[in-house]
C-alpha positions as CSV (number, residue, x, y, z in Angstrom):
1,X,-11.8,-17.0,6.7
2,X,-8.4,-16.6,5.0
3,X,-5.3,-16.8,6.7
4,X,-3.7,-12.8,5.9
5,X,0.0,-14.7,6.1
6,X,-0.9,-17.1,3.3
7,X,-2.2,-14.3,1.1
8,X,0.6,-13.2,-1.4
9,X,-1.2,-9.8,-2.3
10,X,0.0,-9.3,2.0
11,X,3.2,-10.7,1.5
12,X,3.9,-8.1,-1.3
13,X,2.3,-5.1,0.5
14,X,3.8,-5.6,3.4
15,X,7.4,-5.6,1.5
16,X,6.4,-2.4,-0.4
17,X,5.5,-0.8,3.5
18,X,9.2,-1.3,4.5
19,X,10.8,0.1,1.2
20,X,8.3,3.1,1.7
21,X,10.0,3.4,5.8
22,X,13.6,3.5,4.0
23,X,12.8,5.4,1.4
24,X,11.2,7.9,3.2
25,X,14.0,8.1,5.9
26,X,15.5,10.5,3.6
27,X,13.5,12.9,3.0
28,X,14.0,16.2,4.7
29,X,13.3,16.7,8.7
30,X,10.7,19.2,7.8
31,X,8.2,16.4,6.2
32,X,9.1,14.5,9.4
33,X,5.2,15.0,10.2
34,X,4.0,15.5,6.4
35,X,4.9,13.5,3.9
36,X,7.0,11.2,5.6
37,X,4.2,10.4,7.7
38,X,1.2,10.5,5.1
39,X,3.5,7.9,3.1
40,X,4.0,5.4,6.0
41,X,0.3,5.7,7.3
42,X,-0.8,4.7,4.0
43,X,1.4,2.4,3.2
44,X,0.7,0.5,6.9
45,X,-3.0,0.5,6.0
46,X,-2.9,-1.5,3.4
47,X,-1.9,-4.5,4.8
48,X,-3.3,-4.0,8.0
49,X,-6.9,-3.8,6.3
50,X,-6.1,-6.8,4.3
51,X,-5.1,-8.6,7.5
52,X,-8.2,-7.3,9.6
53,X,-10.5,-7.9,6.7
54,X,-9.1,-11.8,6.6
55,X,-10.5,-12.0,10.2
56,X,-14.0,-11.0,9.6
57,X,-16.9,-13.6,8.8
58,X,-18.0,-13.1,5.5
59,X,-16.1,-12.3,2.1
60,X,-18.2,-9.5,1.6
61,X,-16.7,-7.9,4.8
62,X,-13.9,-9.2,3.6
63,X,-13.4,-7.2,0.1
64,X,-15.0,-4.2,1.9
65,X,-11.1,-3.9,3.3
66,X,-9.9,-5.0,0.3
67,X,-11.8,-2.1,-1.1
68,X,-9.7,0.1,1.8
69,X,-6.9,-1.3,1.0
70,X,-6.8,-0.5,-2.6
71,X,-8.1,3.2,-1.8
72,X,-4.8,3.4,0.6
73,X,-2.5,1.9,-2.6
74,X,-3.7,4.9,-4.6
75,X,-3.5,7.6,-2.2
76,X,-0.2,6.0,-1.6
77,X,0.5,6.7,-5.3
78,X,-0.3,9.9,-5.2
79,X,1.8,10.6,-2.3
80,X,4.5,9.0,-4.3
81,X,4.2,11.4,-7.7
82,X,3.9,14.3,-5.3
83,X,7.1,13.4,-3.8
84,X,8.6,13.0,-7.2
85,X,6.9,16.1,-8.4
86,X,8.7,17.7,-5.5
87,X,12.2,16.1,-6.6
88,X,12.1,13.9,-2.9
89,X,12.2,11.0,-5.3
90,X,14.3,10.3,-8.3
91,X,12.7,9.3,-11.3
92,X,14.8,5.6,-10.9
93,X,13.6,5.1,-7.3
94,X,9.8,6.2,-8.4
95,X,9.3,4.1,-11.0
96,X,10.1,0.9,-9.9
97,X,7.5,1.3,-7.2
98,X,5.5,3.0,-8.6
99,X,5.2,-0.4,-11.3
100,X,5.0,-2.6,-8.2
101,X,2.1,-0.8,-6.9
102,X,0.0,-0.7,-9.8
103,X,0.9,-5.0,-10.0
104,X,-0.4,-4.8,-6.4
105,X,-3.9,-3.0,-7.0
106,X,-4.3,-5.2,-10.1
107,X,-3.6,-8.1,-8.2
108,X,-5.9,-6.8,-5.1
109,X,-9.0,-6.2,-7.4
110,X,-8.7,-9.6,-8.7
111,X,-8.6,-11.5,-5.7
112,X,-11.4,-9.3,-4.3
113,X,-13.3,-10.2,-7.9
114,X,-12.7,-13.8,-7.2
115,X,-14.5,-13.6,-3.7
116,X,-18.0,-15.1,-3.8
């Protein structure tokens, strides 16, 4: 069992989560239950899977929610484009996490590769 606090790839999701909550808290009342919400469900799940996936028995339960996790970081990126598509998002605030994400599933599908 790994402890999800330890886990870097945790430490950096959950950090990209709270940037998603701010930067979403300007986007128009009308995506209040749309986008707004589809970005913050997604971006919750994927450190709650890697957390709930550090408590099961086995690492091959284990990177089945790392497997979640990373489906969640790129439906997260596509909610991202589609907010910059939609000009919700400035090309200057979408990039930067847009870079950090794709760090994040990298580093994700590693650690899941290095699991025995």
């Amino acid at each position: 069992m790994h402890r999800f606090k330890d886990l870097e790839i945790w430490k950096r999701v959950r950090l990209l989560c709270s940037q998603i909550y701010s930067i979403t808290s300007s986007f128009p009342a009308s995506e209040k239950f749309g986008l707004t919400n589809q970005l913050r469900r997604a971006s919750v799940s994927i450190p709650s899977n890697i957390a709930e996936g550090c408590a099961r028995n086995s690492n091959k339960e284990f990177k089945r929610y790392l497997e979640f996790a990373i489906g969640s970081m790129y439906e997260l990126e596509t909610q991202l484009l589609i907010s910059g598509d939609i000009n919700y998002l400035q090309t200057k605030d979408l990039e930067p996490l847009l870079k950090s994400l794709d760090a994040m599933i990298k580093m994700t599908s590693k650690f899941k590769s290095s699991l025995k």
